[in-house]
C-alpha positions in Angstrom: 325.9 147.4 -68.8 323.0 145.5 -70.2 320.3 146.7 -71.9 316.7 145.9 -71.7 313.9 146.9 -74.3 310.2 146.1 -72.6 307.3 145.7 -75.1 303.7 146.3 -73.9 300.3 146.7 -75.5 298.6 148.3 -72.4 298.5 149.8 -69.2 302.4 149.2 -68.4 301.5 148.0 -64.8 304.6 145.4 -65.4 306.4 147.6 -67.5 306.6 150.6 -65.0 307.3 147.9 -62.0 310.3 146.9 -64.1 311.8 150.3 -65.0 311.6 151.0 -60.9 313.3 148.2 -60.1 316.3 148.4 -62.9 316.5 151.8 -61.5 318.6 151.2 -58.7 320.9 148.9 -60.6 324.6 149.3 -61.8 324.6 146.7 -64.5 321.3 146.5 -66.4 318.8 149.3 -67.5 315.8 149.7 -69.3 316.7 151.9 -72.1 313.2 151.9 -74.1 309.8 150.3 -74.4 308.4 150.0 -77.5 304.4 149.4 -78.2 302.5 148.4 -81.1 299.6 151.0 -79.8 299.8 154.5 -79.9 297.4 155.0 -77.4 298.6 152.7 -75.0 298.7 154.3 -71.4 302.4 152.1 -70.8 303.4 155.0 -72.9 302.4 158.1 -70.2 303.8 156.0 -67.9 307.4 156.0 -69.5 306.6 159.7 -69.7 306.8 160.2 -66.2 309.9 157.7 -65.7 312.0 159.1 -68.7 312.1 156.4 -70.8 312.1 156.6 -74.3 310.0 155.1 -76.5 308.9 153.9 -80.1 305.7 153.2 -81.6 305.6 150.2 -84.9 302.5 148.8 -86.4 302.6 145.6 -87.9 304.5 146.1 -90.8 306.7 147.7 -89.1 307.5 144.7 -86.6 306.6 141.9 -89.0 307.4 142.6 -92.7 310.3 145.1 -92.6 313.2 145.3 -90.5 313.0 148.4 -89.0 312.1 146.9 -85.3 314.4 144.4 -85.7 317.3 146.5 -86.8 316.5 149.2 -83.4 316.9 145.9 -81.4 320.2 145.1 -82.4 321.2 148.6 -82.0 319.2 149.1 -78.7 318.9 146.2 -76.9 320.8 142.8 -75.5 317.4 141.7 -73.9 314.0 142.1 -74.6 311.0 141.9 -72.0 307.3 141.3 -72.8 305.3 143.0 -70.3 301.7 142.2 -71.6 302.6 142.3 -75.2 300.0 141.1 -77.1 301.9 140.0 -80.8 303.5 136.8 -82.0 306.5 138.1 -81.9 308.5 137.3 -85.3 311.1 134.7 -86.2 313.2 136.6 -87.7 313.4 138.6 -84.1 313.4 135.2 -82.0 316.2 134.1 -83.7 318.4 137.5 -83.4 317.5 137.3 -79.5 317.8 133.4 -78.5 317.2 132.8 -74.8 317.3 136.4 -74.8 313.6 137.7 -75.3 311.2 136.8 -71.5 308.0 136.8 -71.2 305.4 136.5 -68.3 302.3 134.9 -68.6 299.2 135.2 -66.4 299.1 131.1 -65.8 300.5 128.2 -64.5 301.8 126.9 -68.8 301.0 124.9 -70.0 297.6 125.2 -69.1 295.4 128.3 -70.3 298.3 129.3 -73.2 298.0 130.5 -76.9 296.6 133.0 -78.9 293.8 135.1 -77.1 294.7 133.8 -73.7 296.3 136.9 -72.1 294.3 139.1 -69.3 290.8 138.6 -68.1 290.4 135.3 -70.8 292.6 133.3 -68.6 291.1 134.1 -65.1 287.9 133.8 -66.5 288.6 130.5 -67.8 290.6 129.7 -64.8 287.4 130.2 -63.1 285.0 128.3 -65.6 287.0 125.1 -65.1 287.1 125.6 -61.4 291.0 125.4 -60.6 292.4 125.0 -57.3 295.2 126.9 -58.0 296.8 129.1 -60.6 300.0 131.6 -61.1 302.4 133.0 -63.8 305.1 131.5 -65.7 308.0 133.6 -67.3 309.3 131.9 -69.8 312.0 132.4 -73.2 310.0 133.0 -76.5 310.0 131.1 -79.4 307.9 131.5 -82.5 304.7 129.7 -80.8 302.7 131.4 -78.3 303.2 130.6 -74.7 305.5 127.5 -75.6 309.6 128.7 -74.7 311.1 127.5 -72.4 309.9 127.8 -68.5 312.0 129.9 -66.7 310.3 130.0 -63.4 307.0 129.7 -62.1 304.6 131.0 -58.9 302.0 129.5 -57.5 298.5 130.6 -55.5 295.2 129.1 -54.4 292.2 129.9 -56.4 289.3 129.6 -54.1 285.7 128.9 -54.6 284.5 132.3 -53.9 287.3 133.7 -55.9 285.9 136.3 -58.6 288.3 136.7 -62.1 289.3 139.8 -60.9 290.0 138.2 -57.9 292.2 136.1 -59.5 293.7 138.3 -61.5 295.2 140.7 -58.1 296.5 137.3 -57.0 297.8 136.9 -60.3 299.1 140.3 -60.1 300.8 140.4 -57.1 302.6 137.4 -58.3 304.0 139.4 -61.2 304.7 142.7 -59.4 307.0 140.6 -56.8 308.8 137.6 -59.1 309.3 139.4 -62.5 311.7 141.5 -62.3 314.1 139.4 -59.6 313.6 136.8 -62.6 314.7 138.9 -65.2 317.2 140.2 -63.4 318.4 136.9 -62.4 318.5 135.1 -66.1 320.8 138.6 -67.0 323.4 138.2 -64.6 323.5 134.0 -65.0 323.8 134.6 -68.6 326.3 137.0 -68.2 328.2 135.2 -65.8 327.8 131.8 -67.8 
């Protein structure tokens, strides 16, 4: 069986829609999601699903090893779910082609640092877009620059508020990301 450890920073909308849908499967499950905020409501959510979980700070996940180390124990994948961190090199290059992230955009268009959430509909918005989307992609030590995996598509319209966007954006999510996980774990494990 494969393993998957999700990271989140948040709510855990994507997290928990994950978890459900690795429920029902024989050969991959999400064993733990860790968070880098102890108040993060992703972690009430787990709660309620039975999933264990693990709190760092950034020492923890930068300077020592100790996150690194658990993911080698813990998991064969890893799964950003609106993580917010750089994630290290040291942990990139334990995990190559092995740690997936979504991101709330058609890349590369509206990526980096501070372009998660609300500051990418918004700016979506600002610069009057016809359409938008997510992109799931493999992480390297850059934000928002792996490797495209797969990306979904849907029209922004003129009307369209940023929270508007962002339940388009959303729905997009909630249906493709976990089929695409799930996908890249069996081609891998086939291949």
């Amino acid at each position: 069986m494969k393993r998957i450890v999700i990271f989140a920073s948040g709510s855990g909308s994507n997290a928990e829609n994950i978890i459900r849908f690795f429920q029902t499967k024989k050969s991959i499950d999400v064993t733990h999601v860790l968070t880098n905020n102890q108040h993060a409501k992703v972690l009430d959510r787990c709660k309620k699903l039975n999933i264990k979980t693990l709190a760092f700070d950034r020492s923890e996940f930068s300077k020592s090893d100790e996150v690194l180390n658990f993911l080698k124990n813990e998991a064969d994948y890893i799964v950003l779910a609106g993580f917010l961190w750089r994630v290290p090199s040291k942990i990139v290059e334990a995990f190559p082609n092995k740690i997936i992230n979504i991101h709330p955009a058609l890349l590369p268009k509206y990526g980096g640092k501070g372009m998660y959430g609300m500051n990418v509909h918004k700016a979506v918005k600002e610069n009057l877009e016809l359409e938008t989307g997510i992109t799931i992609h493999f992480v390297n030590e850059n934000y928002d620059e792996g490797a495209i995996i797969f990306q979904a598509k849907t029209p922004v319209t003129f009307d369209d508020t940023p929270e508007d966007i962002a339940n388009k954006v959303h729905e997009l999510e909630y249906k493709f990301f976990p089929e695409v996980v799930e996908k890249v774990i069996l081609e891998d494990k086939i291949g």
